[in-house]
TORLO-255562 format. One line per field, with one value per residue: residue number from 1; residue in one letter; x, y, z of N, C-alpha, C in turn. Coordinates in Angstrom, 1 decimal. Layout:
N
n = c(NUM / ...)
res = c(A / ...)
nc1 = c(X / ...)
nc2 = c(Y / ...)
nc3 = c(Z / ...)
cac1 = c(X / ...)
cac2 = c(Y / ...)
cac3 = c(Z / ...)
cc1 = c(X / ...)
cc2 = c(Y / ...)
cc3 = c(Z / ...)
***
This chain:
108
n = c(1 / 2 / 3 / 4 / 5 / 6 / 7 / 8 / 9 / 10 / 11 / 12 / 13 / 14 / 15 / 16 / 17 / 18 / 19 / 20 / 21 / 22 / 23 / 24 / 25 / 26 / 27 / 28 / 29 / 30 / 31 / 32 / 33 / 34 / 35 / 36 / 37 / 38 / 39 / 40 / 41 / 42 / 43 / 44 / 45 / 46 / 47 / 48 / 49 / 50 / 51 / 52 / 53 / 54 / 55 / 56 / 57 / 58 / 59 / 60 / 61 / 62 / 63 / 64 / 65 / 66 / 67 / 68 / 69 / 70 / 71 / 72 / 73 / 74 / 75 / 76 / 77 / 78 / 79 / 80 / 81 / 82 / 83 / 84 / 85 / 86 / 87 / 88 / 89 / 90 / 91 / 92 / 93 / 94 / 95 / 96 / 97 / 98 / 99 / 100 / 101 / 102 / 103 / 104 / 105 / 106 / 107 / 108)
res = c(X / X / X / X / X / X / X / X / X / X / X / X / X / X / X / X / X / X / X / X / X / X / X / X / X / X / X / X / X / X / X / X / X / X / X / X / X / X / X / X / X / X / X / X / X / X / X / X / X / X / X / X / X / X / X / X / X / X / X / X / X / X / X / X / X / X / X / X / X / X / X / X / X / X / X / X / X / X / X / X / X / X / X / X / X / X / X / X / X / X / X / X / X / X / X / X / X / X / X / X / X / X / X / X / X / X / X / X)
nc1 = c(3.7 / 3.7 / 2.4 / 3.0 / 3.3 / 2.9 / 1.9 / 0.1 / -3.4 / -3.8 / -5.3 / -6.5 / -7.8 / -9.1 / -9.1 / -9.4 / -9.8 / -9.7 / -7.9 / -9.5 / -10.9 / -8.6 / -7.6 / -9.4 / -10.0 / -7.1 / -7.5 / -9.3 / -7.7 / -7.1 / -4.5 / -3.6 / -3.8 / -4.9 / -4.2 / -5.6 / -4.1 / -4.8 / -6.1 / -8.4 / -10.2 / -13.1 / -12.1 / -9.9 / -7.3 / -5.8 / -2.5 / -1.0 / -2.8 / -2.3 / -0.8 / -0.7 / -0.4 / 2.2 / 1.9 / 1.1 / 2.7 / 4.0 / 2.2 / 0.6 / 0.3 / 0.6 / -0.1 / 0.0 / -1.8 / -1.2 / -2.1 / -1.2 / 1.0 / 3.7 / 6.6 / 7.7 / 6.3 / 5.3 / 7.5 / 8.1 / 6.6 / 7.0 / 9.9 / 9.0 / 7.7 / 5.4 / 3.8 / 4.4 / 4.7 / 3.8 / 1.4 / 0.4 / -2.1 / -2.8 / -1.1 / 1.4 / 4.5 / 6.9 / 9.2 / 9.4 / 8.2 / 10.8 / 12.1 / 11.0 / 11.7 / 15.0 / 15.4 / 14.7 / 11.7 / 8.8 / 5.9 / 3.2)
nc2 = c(-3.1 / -5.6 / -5.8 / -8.3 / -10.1 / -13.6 / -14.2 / -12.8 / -11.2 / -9.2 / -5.8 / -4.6 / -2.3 / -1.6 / 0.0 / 2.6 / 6.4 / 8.9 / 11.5 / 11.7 / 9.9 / 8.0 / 9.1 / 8.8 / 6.0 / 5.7 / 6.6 / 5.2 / 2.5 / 1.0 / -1.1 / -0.9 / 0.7 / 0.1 / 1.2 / 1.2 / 1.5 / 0.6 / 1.4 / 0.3 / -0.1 / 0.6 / 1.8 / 3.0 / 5.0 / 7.5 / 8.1 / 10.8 / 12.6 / 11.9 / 12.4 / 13.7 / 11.6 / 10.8 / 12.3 / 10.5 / 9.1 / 7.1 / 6.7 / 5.0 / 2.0 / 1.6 / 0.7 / -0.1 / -1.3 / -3.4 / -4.4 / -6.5 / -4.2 / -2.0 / -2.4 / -0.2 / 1.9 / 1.1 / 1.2 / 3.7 / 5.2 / 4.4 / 5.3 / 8.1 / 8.3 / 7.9 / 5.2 / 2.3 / -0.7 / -3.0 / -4.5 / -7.2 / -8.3 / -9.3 / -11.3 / -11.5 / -12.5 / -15.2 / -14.1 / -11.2 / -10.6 / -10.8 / -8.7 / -7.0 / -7.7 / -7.7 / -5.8 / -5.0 / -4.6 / -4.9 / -7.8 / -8.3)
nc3 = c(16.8 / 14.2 / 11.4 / 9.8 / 10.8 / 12.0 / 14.3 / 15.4 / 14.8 / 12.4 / 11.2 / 7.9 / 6.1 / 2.7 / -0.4 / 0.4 / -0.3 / -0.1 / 2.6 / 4.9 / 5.2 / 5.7 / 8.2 / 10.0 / 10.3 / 11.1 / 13.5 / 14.4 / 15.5 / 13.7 / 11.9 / 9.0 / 6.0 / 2.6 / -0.5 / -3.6 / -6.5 / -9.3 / -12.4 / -13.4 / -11.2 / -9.2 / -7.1 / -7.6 / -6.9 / -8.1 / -8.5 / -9.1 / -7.1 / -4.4 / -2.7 / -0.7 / 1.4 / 2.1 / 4.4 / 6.0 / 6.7 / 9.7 / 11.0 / 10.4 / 8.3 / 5.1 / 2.2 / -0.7 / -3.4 / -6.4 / -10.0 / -12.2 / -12.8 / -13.7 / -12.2 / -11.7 / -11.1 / -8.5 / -7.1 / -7.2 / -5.9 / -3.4 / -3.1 / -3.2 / -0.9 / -0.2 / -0.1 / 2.3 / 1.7 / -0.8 / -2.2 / -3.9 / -6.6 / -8.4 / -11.7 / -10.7 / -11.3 / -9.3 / -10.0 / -10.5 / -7.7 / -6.3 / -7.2 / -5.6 / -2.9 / -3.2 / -2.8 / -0.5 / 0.3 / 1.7 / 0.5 / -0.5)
cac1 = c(3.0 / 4.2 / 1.4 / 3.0 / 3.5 / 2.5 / 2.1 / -0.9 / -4.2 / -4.0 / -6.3 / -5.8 / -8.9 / -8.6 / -9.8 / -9.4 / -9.7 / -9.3 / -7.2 / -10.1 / -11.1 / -7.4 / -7.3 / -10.3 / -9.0 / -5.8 / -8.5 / -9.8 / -6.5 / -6.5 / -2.9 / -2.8 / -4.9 / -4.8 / -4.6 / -5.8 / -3.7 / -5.0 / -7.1 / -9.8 / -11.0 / -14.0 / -11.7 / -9.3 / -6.7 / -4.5 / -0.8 / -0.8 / -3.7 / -2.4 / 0.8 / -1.1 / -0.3 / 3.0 / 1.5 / 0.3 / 4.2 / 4.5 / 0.5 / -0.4 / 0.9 / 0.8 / 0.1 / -0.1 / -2.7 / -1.1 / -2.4 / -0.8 / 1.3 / 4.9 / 7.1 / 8.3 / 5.0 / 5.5 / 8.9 / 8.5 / 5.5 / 7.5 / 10.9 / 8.5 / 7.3 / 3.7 / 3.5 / 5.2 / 4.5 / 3.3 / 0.3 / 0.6 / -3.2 / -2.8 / -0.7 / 2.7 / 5.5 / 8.2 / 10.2 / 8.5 / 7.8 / 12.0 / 12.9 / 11.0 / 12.3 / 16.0 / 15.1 / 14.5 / 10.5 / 7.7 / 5.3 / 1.6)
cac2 = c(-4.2 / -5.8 / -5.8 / -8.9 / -11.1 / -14.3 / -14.5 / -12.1 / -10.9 / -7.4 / -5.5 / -3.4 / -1.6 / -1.4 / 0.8 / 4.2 / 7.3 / 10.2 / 11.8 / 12.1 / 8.2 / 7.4 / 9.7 / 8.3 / 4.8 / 5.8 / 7.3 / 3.8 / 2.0 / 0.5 / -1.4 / -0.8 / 1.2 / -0.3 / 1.8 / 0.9 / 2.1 / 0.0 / 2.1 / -0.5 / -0.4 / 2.0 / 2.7 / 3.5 / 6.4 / 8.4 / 8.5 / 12.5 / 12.9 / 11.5 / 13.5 / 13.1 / 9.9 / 11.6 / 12.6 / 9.6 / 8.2 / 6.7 / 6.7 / 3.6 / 1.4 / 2.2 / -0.2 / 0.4 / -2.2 / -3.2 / -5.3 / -6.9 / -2.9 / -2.2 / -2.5 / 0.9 / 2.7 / 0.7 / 1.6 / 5.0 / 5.7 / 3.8 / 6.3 / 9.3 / 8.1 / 7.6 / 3.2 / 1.3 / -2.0 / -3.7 / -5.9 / -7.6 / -8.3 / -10.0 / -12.4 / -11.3 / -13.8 / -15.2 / -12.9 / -9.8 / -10.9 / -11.1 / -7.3 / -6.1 / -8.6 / -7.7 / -4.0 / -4.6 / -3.9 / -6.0 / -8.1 / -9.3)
cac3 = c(16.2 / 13.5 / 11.0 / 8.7 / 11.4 / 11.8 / 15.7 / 15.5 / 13.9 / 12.2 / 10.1 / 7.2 / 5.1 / 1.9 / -1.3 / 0.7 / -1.2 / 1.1 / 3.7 / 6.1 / 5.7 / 6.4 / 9.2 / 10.3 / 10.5 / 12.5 / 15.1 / 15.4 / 15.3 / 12.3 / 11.7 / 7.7 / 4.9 / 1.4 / -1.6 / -4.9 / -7.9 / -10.1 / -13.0 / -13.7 / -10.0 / -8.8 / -5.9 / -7.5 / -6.5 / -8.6 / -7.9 / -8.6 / -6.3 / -3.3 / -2.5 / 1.0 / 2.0 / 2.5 / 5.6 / 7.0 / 7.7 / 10.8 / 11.7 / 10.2 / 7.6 / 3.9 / 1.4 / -2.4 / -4.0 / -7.5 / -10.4 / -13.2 / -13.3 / -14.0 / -10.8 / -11.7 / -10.4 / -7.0 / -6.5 / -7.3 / -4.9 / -2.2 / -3.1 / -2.8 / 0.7 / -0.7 / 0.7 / 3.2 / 1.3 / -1.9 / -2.3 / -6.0 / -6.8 / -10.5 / -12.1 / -11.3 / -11.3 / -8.3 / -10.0 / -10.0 / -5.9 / -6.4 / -7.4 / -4.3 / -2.1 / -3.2 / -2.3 / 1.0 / 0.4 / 2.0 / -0.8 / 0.3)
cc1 = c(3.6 / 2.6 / 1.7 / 3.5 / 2.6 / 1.5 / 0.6 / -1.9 / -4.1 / -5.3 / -6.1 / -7.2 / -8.7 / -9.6 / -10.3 / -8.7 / -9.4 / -8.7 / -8.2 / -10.6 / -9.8 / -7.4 / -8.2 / -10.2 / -8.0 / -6.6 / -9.1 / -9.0 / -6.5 / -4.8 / -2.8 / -3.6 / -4.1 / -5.4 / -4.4 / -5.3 / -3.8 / -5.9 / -8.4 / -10.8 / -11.7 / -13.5 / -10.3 / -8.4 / -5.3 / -3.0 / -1.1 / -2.2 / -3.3 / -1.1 / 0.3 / -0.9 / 1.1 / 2.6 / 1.2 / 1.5 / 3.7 / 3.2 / -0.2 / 0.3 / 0.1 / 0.9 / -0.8 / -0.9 / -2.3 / -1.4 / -2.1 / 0.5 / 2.9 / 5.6 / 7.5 / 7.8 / 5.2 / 6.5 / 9.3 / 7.7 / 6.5 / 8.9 / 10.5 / 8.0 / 5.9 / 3.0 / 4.6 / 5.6 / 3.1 / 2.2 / 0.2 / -0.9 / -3.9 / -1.9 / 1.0 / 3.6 / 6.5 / 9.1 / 10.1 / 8.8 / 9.8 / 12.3 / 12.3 / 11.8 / 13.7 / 15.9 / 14.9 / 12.8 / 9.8 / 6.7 / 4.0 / 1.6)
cc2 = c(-4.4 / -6.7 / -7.6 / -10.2 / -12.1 / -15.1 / -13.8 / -11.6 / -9.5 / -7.3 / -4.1 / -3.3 / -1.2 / -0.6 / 2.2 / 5.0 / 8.8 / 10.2 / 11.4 / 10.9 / 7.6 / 8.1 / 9.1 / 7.0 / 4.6 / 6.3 / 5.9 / 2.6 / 0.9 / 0.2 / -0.9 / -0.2 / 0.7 / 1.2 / 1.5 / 1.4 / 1.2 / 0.8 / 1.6 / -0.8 / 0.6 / 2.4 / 2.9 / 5.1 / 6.7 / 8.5 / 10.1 / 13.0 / 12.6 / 11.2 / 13.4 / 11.9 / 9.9 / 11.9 / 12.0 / 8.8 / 7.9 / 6.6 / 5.6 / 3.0 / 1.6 / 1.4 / -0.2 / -1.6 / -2.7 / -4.3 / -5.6 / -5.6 / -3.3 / -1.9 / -0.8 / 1.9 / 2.4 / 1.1 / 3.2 / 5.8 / 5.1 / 4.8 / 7.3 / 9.3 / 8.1 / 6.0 / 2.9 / -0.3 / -2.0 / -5.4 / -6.0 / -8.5 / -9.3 / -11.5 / -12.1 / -12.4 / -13.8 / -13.7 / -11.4 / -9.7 / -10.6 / -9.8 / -6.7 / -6.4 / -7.7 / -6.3 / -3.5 / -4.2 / -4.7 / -6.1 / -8.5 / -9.7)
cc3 = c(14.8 / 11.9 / 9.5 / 9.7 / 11.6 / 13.0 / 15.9 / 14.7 / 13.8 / 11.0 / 9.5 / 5.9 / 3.9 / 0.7 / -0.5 / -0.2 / -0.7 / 2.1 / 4.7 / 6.4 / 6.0 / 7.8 / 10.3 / 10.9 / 11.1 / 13.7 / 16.0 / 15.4 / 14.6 / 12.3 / 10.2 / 6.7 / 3.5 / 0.3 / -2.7 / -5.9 / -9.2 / -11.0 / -13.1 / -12.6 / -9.8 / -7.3 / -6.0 / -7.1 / -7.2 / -8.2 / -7.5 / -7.7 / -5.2 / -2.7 / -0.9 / 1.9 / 2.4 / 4.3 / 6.8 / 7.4 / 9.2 / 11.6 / 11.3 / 8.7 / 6.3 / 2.8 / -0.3 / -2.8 / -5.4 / -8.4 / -11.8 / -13.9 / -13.4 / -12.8 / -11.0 / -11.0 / -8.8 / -6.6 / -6.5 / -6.3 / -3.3 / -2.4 / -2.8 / -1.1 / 1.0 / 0.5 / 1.1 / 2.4 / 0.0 / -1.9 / -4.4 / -5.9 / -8.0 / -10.4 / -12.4 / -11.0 / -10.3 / -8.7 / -10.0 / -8.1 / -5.6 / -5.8 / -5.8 / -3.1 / -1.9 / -2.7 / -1.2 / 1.3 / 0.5 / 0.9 / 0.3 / -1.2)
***
């Protein structure tokens, strides 16, 4: 399944905070879990907290929540093997949408 396609309806849950509610959601096949790294959000989640998400490769799709942040955070979680994909949340600009683009790394 191709969770960014256009051809079909997916569904991806967002503002998960635990392993055990991600794990939980691959049980009921869930296509994509959203995680919040935004600080100002009450669901958010920590970067150094969530060295787990590591774990969830290849069991469901992986997408970092980010808002108004510095692409550096995104691209560094996505080099660790943290998210699969970037959801930009704020007011970031074509070009912003650009650097991931050129990187080979899917934008919502």
């Amino acid at each position: 399944m191709d969770f960014l396609s256009t051809n079909q309806t997916s569904l991806k849950i967002c503002g998960v905070r635990t392993e055990a509610d991600a794990r939980g959601l691959i049980e009921l096949g869930v296509d994509a879990v959203g995680f919040n790294f935004w600080p100002k959000s009450k669901r958010y989640l920590d970067p150094k907290d969530a060295v787990w998400l590591k774990e969830l490769e290849g069991e469901i799709l992986r997408v970092g929540v980010f808002v108004n942040q510095a692409v550096e955070l995104s691209m560094r979680l996505i080099s660790e093997g943290m998210i699969d994909v970037v959801q930009l949340h704020g007011d970031e600009t074509p070009e912003t949408v650009a650097i991931f683009s050129k990187a080979g790394i899917k934008v919502i």
